[in-house]
N, C-alpha and C positions, 0 to 999 in steps of 0.2 A: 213320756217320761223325761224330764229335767235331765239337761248334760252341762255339763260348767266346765268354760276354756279361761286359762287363767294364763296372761299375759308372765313374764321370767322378770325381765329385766325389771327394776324399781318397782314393779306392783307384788311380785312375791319376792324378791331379793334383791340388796344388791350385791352388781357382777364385780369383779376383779381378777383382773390378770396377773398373775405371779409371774419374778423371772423367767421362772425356768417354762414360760407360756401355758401352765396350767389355767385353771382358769376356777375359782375359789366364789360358790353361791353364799351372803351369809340373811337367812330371811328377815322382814322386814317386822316391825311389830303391831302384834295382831293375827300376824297372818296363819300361822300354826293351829292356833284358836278356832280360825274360820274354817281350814281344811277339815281340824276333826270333827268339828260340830255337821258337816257334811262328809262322815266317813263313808258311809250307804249311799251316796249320791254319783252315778257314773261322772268323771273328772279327767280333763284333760289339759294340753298347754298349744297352742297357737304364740310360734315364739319367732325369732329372726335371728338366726344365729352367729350370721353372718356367712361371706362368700368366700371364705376361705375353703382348701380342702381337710373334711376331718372336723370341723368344725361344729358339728349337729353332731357327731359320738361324742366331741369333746363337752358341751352344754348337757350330753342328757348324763352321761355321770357325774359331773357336777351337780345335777337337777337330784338323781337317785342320793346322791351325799347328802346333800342339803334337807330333803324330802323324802327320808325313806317311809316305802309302804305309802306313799301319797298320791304317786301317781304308778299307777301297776298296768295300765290299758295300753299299751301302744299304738293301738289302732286309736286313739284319740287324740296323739303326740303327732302336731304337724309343724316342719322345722319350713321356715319362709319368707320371702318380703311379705309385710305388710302392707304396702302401698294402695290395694285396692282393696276389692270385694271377693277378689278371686278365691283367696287362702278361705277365708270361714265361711263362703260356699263347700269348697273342699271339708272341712271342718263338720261342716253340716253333713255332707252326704256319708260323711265315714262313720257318723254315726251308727248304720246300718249296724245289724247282728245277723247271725246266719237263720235266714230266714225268715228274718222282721225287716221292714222297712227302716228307712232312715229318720229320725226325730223329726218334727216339725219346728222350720228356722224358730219363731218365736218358743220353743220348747227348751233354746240353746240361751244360754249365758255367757257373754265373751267379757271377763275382770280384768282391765286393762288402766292405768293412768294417763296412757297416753290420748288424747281426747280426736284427734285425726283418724287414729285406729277404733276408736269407738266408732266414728261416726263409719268406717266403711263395713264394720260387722250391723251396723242398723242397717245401712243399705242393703246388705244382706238377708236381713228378718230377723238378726239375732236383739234380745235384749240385754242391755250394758250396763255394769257396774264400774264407776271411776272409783272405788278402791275395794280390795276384798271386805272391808268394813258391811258396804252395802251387798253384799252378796243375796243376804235373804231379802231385802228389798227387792230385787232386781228378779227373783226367784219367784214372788209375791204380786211382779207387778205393782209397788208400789215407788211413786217419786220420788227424789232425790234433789234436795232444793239448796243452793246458797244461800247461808244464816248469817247474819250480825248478830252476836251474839254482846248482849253489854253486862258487864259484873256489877253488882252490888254493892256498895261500903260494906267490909266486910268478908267477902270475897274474894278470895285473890283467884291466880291461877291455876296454887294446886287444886284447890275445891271443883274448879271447871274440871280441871283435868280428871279428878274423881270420879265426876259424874259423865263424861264424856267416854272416858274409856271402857265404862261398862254398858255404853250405849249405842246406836247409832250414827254416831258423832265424828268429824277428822277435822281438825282445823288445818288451817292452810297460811295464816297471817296473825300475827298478834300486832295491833295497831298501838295497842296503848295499857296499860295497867285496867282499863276499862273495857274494851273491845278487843273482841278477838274475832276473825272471817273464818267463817270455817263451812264443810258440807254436814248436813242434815236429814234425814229424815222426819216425816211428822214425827215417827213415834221417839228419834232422837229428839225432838224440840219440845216437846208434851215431858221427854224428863229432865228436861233441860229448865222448864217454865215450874215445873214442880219444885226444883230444887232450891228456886228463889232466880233461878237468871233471867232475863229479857231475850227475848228472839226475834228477830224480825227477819221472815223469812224474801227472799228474794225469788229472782229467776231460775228455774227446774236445769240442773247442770248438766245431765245430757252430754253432747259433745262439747263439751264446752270448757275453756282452763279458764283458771283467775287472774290477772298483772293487776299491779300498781300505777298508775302513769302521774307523775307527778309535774305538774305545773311552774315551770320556772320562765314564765312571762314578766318582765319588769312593766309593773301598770302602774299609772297616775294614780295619784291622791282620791280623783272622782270618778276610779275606776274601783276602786277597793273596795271591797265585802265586808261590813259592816255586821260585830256581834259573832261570836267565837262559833257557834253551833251554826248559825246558820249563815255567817259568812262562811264554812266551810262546804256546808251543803250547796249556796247558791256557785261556789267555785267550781267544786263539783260537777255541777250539773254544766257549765260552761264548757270544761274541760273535755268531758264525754264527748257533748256536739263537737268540738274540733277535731276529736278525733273519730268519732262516729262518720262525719262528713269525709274524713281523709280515707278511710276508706268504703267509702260508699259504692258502688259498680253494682252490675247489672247479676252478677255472679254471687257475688259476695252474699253471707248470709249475715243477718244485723248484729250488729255490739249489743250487747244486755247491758245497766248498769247496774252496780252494787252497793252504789252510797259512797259518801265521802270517806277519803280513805289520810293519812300522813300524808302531808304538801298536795296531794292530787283527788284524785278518781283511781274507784275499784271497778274492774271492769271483765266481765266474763264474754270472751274471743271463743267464737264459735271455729270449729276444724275449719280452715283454709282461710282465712282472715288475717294476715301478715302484721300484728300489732305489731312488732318489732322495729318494723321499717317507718312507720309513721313519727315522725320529728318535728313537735309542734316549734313554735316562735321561741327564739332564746333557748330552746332545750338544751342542756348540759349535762355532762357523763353521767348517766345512772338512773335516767329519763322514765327506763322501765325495769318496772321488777319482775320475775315471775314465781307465782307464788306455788308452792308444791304442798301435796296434802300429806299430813305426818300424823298420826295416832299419837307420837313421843314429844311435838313442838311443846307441848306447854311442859316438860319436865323439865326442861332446860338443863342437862348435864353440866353443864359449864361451873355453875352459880360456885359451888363446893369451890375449885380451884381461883376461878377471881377473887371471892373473899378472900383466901390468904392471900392473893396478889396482893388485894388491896390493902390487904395490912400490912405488908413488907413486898417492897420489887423484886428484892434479893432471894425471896423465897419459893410466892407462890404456890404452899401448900395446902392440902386440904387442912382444916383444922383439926389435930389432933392425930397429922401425920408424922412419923418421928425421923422421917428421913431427910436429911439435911443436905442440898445441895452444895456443891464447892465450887470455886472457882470466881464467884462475884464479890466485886469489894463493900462493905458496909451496906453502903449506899447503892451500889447496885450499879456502879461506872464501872468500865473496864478499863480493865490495869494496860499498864504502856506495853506489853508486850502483846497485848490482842490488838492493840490500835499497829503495830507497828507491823504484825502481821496482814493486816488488813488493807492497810496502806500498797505493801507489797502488793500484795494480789488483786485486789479491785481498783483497777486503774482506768483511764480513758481508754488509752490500746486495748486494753482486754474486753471491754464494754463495746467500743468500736467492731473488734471483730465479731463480737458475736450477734451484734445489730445487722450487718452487712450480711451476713450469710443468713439470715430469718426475715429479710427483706429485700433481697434479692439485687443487691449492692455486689457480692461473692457469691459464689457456689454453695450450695447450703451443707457439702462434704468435699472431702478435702479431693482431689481429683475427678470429682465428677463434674460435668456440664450444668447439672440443674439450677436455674434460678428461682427462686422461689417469685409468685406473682403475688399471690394472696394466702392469707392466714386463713381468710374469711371462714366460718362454719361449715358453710356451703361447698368451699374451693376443694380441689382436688390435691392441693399443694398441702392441706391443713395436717390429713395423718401424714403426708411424708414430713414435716414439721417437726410431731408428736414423735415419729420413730427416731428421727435424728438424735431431737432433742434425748430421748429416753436411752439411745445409745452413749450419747457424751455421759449421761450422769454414771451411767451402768461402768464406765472406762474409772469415772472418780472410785470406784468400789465402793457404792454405795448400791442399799438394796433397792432394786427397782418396780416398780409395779402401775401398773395403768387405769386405773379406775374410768371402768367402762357405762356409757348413758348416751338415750337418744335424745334428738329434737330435731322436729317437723324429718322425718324417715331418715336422716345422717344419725350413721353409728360412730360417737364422738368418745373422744377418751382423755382422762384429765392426765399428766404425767407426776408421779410420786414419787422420789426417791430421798431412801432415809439412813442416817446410820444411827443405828443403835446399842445403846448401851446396856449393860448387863445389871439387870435392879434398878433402871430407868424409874421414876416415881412418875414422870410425864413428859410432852414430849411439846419441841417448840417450834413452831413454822415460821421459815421463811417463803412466802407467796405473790407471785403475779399471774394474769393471763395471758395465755399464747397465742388467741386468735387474736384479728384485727376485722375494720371493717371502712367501708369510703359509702358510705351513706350519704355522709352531707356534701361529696364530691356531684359536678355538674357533668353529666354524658351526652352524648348524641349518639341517634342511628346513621345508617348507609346515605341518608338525605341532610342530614347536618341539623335535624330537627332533635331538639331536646326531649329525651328517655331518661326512664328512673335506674337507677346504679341496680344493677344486675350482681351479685354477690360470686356467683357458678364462675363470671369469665372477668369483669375488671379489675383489674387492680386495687390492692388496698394492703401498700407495702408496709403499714403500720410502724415507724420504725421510734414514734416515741409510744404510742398508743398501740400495744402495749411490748413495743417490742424492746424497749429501755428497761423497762421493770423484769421480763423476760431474760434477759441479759445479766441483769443485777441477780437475779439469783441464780444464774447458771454461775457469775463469779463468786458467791458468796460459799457456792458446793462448792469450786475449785480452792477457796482461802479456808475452807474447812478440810478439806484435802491435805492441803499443806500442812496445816498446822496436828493433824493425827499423825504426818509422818515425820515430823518432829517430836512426836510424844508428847504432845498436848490432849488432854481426854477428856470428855466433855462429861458431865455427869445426866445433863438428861436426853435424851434423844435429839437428833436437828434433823426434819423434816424439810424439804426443797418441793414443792408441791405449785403444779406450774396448769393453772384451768384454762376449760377450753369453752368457747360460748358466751364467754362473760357480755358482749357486746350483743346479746340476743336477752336478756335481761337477768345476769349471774347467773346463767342455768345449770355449768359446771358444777362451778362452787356453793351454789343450793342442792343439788346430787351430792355432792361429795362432804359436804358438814351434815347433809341427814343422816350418812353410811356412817360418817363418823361416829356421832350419836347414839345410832342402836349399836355399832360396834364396842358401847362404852368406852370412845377411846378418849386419855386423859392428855388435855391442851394446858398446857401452862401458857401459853399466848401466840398470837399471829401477827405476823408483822406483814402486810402488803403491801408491792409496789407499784402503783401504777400513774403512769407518764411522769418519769423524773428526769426527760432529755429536753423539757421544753422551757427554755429563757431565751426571751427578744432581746435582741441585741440593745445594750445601752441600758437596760432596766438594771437595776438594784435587784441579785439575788434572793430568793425568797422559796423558802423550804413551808408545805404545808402538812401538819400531821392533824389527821382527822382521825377523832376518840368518840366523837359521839353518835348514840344509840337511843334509839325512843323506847327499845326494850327495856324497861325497871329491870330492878337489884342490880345485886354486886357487879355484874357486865360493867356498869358505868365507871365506877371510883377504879375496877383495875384496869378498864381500855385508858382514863387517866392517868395511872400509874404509866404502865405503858410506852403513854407519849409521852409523859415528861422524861421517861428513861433514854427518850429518843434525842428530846428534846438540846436534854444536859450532855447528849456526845455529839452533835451539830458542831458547835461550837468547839471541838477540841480538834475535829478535824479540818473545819474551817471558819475562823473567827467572824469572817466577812459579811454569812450567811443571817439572813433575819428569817425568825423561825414566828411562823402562825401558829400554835398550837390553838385548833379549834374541837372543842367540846359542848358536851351540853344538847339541850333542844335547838341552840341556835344554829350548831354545827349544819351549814349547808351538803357535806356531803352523807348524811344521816341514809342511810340503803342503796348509796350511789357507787358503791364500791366492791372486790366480794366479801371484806371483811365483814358484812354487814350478817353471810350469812353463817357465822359465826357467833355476830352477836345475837343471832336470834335463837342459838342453844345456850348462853349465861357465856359463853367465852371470851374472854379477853381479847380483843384484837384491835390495830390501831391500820390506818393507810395513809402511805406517805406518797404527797407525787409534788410537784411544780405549784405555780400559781395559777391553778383552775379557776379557783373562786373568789372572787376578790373580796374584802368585808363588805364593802357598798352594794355587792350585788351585781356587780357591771363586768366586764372580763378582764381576767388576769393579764399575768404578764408570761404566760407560759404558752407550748405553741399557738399559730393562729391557724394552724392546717388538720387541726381537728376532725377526724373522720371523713379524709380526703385524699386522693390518690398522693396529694402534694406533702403527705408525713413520708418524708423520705431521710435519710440519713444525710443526703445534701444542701437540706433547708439550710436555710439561715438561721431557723430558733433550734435549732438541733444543736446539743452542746452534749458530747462528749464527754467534757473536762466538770460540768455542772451535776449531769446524770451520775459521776464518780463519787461525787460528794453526798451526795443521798444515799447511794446505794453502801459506802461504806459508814457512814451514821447508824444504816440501819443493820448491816451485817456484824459491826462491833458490838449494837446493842444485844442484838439475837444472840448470837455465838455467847457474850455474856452472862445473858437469862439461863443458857444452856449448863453454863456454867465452866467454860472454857475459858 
């Protein structure tokens, strides 16, 4: 008899912690669908609840809220690390009933996203589903394969979406108006080919996830890829071998490839395969994406609110919403009393201190010894980071909330804090990430022989990357602080929203805009910051705001809007500044950032940092200690006084949108 274990976190819900540490399931979509169509089917959860005390009662009432009459068995409820085979051995044997034997492992179903935890219930004997989607596939015995799917003239994406949601279908990527990556079954792709779409189906997904790795090699004239399709294909296929080689070993199981993807290779990372860490030639921030599978990706919630952005900055409503925000002038500048507010509060000292204590410069609380060593995902420093940071916000009396997600077995949490207003029409983000990383730093062992950077113990004080951008909106809560307690009132919410993992390929901030998403929750825009502490000494200042998106519609004209809104208050704070406003397909930082994964729901968002990218393609003029032990707050490209000027362009624009 058939038992189905269904993974909690992102595969039936997502998690969130409330202040007050409850802890809030809301499910994901689909998934309600697939539970009742298997109401008669014994059902259970294989979950990690974490190591806290209390913790596993606290997850299963949350589970019973979220889920009622779903899961009734508790002799099928097993709360535990994941890390091995052990748990869904266990899993397996409890199946037993009084008097019957225990299922036979291949009789057991483990529905999991996480593609590591699949692979230790295979080693197991169980069979795996990467999304409740394929449940009865997995139940059936039948494969589960990664599709390229191409549209038709004619076609757009709600059509796909039509046909995909009533099928065995989840996409994972939208690459272009024309292509979208997604998982399949045959019988998902047979109604996929009926409908009028192209399929081409790839490698059986298994343990396996999907990234981006995109190609930022400067190559000669008679190195270049000749002809738009199949210069991208032969890149493609270049791309893979670099990094297929880079991690090659004796251990390692093979890279699959997916076909040519935006700037790179799509590529399906088998469990234990470190894509992450792999840094091909010239690679530059945002090198990899990773892609997460969504039933919702192609509705794009966003689309509604950009179009009004992009017909008016000042408004951003949906069409044919009657609620008129206050507080922005015509145009959408902010008036001199938000710049002068601003001015006040987002300073170099304020920026400074909060650099120093998140990079282990100070104490990372105010009487305590701690120095922070690392941000890294991996580090052990990272949630004391997350709690600090989540307590500073929580002192501003803003509501606080943690938005909880794993990657490779670390249970990682993005920090939220919002204040909100009363008949809010939407809500505007200010955003950086918290972690760091020294990837491209040089180590050695106990013999003085070169080793690969260890993420668990070295350093990686991250202090412009990202702990400038981190900083910026710790002051931007604090100048919105000040100005409620002057009675200034914002008309639509202001959101302070600080991710974690972004350096492992936006896996945060790709968690956290899915939850958004099915949450229905309504973005009037995002504003990101990341590395705005890095100018070489002697260089001509140089501010870059990146707006663009390979995602079609309205996204485009209001991440546009956006930045020009960013654009036109540069200049009033400091005239000196020369501003890149990059847009377009040309935009180099096109999914290099997390606003990206925003833009990939229709949402508005723009990322502002330093001189990363130069026009020519060659390096900025912003740090040179780029994912190195040596981003410290003592460099030399480390500028306090420069990081200020960014950070308050962008907190007067926001606060403005808000309508303050």
């Amino acid at each position: 008899m058939t038992v189905l274990f269904f993974d909690i976190g992102a595969t039936l819900a997502d998690a969130r912690v409330e202040a007050d540490g409850s802890l809030l399931l809301l499910p994901r979509p689909r998934v309600l669908a697939v539970l009742d169509e298997f109401r008669d089917v014994r059902k259970g959860v294989i979950s990690n609840p974490g190591p806290s005390e209390g913790a596993a009662e606290l997850t299963a009432s949350a589970l019973r809220e979220a889920f009622p009459d779903r899961f009734t068995d508790d002799t099928l409820v097993h709360w535990g690390p994941k890390d091995s085979r052990e748990i869904f051995d266990e899993a397996v044997a409890g199946t037993a009933g009084e008097g019957t034997p225990p299922s036979a492992p291949d009789a057991c179903v483990f529905v999991g996203e996480d593609h590591q935890e699949r692979a230790f219930a295979r080693e197991a004997g169980l069979r795996t589903a990467a999304h409740p989607v394929f449940t009865r596939a997995a139940v059936e015995n039948r494969p589960v394969l990664w599709a390229r799917i191409e549209l038709p003239e004619g076609q757009g994406l709600p059509a796909l979406e039509a046909v995909a949601n009533q099928n065995e279908v989840v996409p994972v990527h939208i690459a272009s108006a024309r292509l979208v990556l997604a998982m399949a079954s045959m019988r998902g792709a047979v109604a996929l080919e009926q409908a009028g779409f192209t399929v081409d189906l790839r490698a059986p997904v298994e343990d396996t996830a999907a990234f981006l790795i995109r190609d930022d090699r400067l190559l000669a004239p008679t190195q270049g890829f000749a002809g738009a399709r199949d210069g991208a294909a032969t890149r493609a296929t270049s791309v893979f071998g670099l990094v297929a080689d880079a991690l090659a070993g004796p251990t390692t199981p093979p890279l699959l490839p997916l076909g040519p993807a935006p700037g790179g290779v799509y590529v399906a990372a088998p469990a234990g395969a470190p894509i992450e860490d792999v840094h091909l030639e010239g690679a530059k921030p945002g090198h990899t994406e990773r892609l997460l599978p969504d039933p919702a990706l192609l509705s794009r919630p966003g689309e509604a609110w950009a179009q009004g952005l992009a017909a008016g900055p000042a408004d951003g409503r949906p069409e044919g919403d009657p609620q008129v925000p206050g507080g922005a002038a015509a145009d959408g500048s902010p008036s001199p009393e938000t710049i002068a507010a601003v001015l006040a509060a987002v300073t170099p000292e304020v920026l400074r201190a909060h650099v120093a204590r998140i990079s282990g410069v100070e104490p990372l609380r105010d009487g305590e010894a701690l120095l922070v060593r690392s941000r890294d995902a991996s580090a052990a420093d990272n949630p004391r980071v997350v709690e600090a940071l989540a307590d500073r916000l929580q002192d501003l009396d803003l509501n606080v909330r943690l938005h909880r997600f794993r990657w490779r077995g670390h249970r990682l949490f993005n920090v939220e804090a919002e204040h909100r207003v009363a008949g809010a029409d939407s809500t505007v983000l200010i955003t950086a990430h918290l972690d760091s990383t020294a990837s491209n730093g040089e180590f050695v062992d106990e013999n003085g022989d070169p080793r690969p950077y260890d993420p668990a113990v070295d350093p990686a004080p991250g202090a412009d990357d990202d702990g400038s951008g981190t900083a910026a909106v710790m002051a931007a809560a604090e100048c919105l602080h000040a100005l409620l307690a002057e009675g200034r009132t914002p008309t639509r919410n202001v959101r302070f929203v600080l991710f974690n993992a972004e350096e492992q390929g936006l896996v945060g901030s790709k968690f956290y805009a899915r939850a958004a998403a099915a949450a229905d929750d309504r973005i009037a825009g995002v504003f990101q910051m990341d590395m705005i502490a890095g100018r070489q000494q002697g260089s001509a200042p140089i501010v870059e705001i990146h707006a663009g998106s390979s995602v079609p519609g309205p996204v485009v004209g209001a991440s546009d809007a956006l930045g020009a809104l960013v654009a036109d208050t540069v200049p009033v704070i400091d005239p000196e500044l020369t501003v890149q406003q990059l847009t377009g397909p040309s935009d180099p930082a096109i999914g290099r950032s997390d606003h990206a994964s925003f833009h990939e729901r229709g949402w508005a968002a723009v990322a502002v940092s330093e001189d990363i990218f130069a026009l020519d393609g060659g390096p900025g003029t912003g740090t040179r200690q780029y994912h190195t032990p040596g981003d410290t707050l003592l460099d030399q490209d480390h500028s306090p006084q420069f990081a200020a000027t960014l950070a308050r362009s962008v907190t007067a624009t926001a606060l403005t949108l808000a309508g303050v």
